[in-house]
C-alpha positions in Angstrom: 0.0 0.0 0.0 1.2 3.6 -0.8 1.6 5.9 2.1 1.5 9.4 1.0 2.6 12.6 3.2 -0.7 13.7 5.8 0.7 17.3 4.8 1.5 16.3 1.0 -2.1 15.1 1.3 -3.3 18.1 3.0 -1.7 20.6 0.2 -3.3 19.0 -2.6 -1.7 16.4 -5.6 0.4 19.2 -6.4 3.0 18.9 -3.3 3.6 14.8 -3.9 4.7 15.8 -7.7 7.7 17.1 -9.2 6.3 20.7 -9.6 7.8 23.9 -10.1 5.6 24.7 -7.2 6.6 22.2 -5.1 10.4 22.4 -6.0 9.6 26.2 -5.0 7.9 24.6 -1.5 10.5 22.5 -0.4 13.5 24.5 -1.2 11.8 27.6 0.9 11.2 25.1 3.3 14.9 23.9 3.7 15.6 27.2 3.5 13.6 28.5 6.4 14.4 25.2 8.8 18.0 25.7 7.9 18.1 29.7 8.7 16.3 28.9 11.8 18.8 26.4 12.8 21.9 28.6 11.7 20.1 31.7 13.5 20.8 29.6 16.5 24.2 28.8 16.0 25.9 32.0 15.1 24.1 33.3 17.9 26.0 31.1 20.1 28.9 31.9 18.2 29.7 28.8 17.1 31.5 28.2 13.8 29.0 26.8 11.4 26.3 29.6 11.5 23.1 30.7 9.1 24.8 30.7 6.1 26.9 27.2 6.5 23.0 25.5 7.7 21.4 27.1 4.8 23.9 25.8 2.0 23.5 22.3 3.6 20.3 22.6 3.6 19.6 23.3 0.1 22.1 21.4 -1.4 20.4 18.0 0.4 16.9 19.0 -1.0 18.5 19.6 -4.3 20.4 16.0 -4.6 17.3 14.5 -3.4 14.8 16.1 -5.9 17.4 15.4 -9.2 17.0 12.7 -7.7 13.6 11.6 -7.5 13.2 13.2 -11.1 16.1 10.9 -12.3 14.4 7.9 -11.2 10.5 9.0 -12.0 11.8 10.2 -15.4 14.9 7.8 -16.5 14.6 5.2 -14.0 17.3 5.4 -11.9 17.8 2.3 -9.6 18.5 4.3 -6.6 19.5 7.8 -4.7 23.2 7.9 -5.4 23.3 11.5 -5.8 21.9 12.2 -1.8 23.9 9.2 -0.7 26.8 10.4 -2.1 25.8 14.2 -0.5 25.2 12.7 2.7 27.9 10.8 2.9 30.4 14.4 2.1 28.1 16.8 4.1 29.2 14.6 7.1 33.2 14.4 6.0 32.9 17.9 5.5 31.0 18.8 8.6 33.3 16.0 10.9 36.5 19.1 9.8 34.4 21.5 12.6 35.5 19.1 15.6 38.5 20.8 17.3 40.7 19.5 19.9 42.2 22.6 22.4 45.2 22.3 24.2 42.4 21.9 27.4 41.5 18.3 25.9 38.7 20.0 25.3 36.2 18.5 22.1 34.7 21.3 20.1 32.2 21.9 17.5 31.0 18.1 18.1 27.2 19.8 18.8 27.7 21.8 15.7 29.2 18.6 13.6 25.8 16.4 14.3 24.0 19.5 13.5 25.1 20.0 10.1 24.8 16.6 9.6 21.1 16.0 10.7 20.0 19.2 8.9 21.1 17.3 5.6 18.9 14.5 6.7 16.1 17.4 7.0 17.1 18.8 4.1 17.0 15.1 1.8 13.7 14.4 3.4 12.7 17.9 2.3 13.5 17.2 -1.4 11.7 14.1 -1.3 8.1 15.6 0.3 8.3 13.7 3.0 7.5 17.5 5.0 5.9 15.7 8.4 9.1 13.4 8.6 10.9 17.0 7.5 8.8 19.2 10.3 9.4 17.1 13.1 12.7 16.4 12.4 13.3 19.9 12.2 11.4 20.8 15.3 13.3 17.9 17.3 16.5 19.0 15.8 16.0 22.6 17.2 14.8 21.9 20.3 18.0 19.3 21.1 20.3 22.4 20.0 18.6 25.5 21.8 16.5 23.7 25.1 18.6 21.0 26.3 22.2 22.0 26.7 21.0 23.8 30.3 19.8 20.4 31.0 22.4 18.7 30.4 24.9 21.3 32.1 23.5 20.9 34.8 23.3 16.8 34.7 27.1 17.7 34.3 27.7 19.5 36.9 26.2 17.1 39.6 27.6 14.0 38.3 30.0 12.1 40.3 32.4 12.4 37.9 34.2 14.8 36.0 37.5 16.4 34.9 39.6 19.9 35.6 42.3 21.7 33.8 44.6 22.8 36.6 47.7 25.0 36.4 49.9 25.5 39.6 52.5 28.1 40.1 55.1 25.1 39.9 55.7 21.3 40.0 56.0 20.8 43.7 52.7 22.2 44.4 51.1 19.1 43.0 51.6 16.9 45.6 49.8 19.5 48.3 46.9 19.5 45.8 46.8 15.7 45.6 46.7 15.9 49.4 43.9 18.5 49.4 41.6 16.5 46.7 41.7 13.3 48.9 40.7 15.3 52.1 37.7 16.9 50.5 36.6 12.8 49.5 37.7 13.1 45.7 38.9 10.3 43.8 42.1 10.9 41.3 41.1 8.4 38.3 43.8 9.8 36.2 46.1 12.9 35.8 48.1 13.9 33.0 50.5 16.8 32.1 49.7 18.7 29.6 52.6 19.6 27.3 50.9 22.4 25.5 52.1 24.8 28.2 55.9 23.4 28.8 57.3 26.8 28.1 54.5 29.1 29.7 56.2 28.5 33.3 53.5 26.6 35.3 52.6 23.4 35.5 49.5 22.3 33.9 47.4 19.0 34.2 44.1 17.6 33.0 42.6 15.9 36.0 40.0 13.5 36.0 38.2 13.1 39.4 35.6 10.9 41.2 33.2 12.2 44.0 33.0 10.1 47.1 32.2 11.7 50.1 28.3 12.2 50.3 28.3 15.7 51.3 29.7 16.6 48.2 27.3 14.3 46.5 24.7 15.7 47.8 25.2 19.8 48.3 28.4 20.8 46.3 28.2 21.4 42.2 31.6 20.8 40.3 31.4 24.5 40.1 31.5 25.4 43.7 34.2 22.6 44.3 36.6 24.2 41.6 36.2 27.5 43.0 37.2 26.2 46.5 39.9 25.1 45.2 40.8 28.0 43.3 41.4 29.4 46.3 44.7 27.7 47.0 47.6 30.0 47.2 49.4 27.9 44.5 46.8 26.9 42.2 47.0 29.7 39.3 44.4 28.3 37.6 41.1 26.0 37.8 38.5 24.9 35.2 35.9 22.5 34.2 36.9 20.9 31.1 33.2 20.2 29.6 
């Protein structure tokens, strides 16, 4: 049996077809969704922004309507061209994933995104618009509404890891003392090399919280700025 789109349906015959109309439709519509999305990013000031969403965007809903024309018209066997685009949207959108000299991963968030607003995009160019609306609202919604969820998941998990920099070497074994007072775990601790010539010594520390107070009434935050207080810790961070 042949499903056809409840909004395709809704629209009329015209929004299933290949139509200049409905090549018009869904390339505004990848074009909104993907502005939308990019709005969100560069407000954030993250590296892919409106104009990097929007390309994506419309180049997906392009490969897929060639095409859906190829194989209505000349009858193609398959989508190689949006295989093929998906496939380079997400080599090309994997090159925003940064690693600083915090161990920190960057542009992962905005990686995925580019990636899933190709899938939008392909879906798009095929009139599949619910599959393309919900995607879209689901896609936004993960990006804008969830990371103060999850930063704050973050910051009252047991676990988690610090960039610390100390005014020298020998101060690292007063901090190890201090970390196993307070009822922290060291699960591993690692120079960093990055700052060999800045004069300090710099480490990326993971840690595990044991003692139930700190469980229960201290965030990472208001751990690391207690210990920022130190007389010979220069420096203290979350690495997120």
């Amino acid at each position: 049996m042949k499903l056809q789109d409840p909004i395709a349906r809704a629209l009329g015959m015209w929004a299933s077809e290949i139509t200049l109309p409905s090549v018009l439709l869904r390339l505004g519509l990848a074009l909104l969704f993907a502005a939308l999305i990019g709005w969100e990013r560069a407000n954030k000031r993250h590296s892919a922004g409106l104009r990097t969403f929007i390309l994506v965007s419309l180049a997906s809903a392009l490969a897929m309507l060639l095409d859906v024309f190829l194989m209505t018209s000349f009858g193609a066997p398959f989508a190689l061209i949006s295989a093929a685009t998906a496939i380079g949207i997400a080599i090309i959108s994997s090159s925003s994933i940064l690693y600083s000299s915090k161990r920190q991963i960057k542009g992962l968030t905005t990686s995925v995104g580019l990636w899933s607003c190709c899938i939008v995009g392909l879906a798009l160019g095929a009139g599949f618009y619910t599959a393309a609306a919900v995607g879209f609202a689901a896609l936004l919604c993960s990006i804008s509404m969830l990371p103060p969820l999850e930063a704050y998941l973050k910051n009252r998990s047991n676990h988690f890891e610090i960039h610390l920099e100390l005014i020298d070497r020998y101060s690292l074994r007063d901090f190890i003392t201090t970390l196993r007072r307070l009822g922290l775990i060291i699960d591993d601790i690692e120079s960093n090399p990055a700052y060999v010539t800045s004069g300090l010594s710099v480490f990326s520390i993971s840690l595990t919280i044991t003692k139930e107070e700190l469980k229960q009434y201290k965030s990472h935050q208001e751990i690391i700025e207690a210990l920022g207080t130190l007389d010979y810790v220069s420096h203290i961070e979350e690495i997120s």
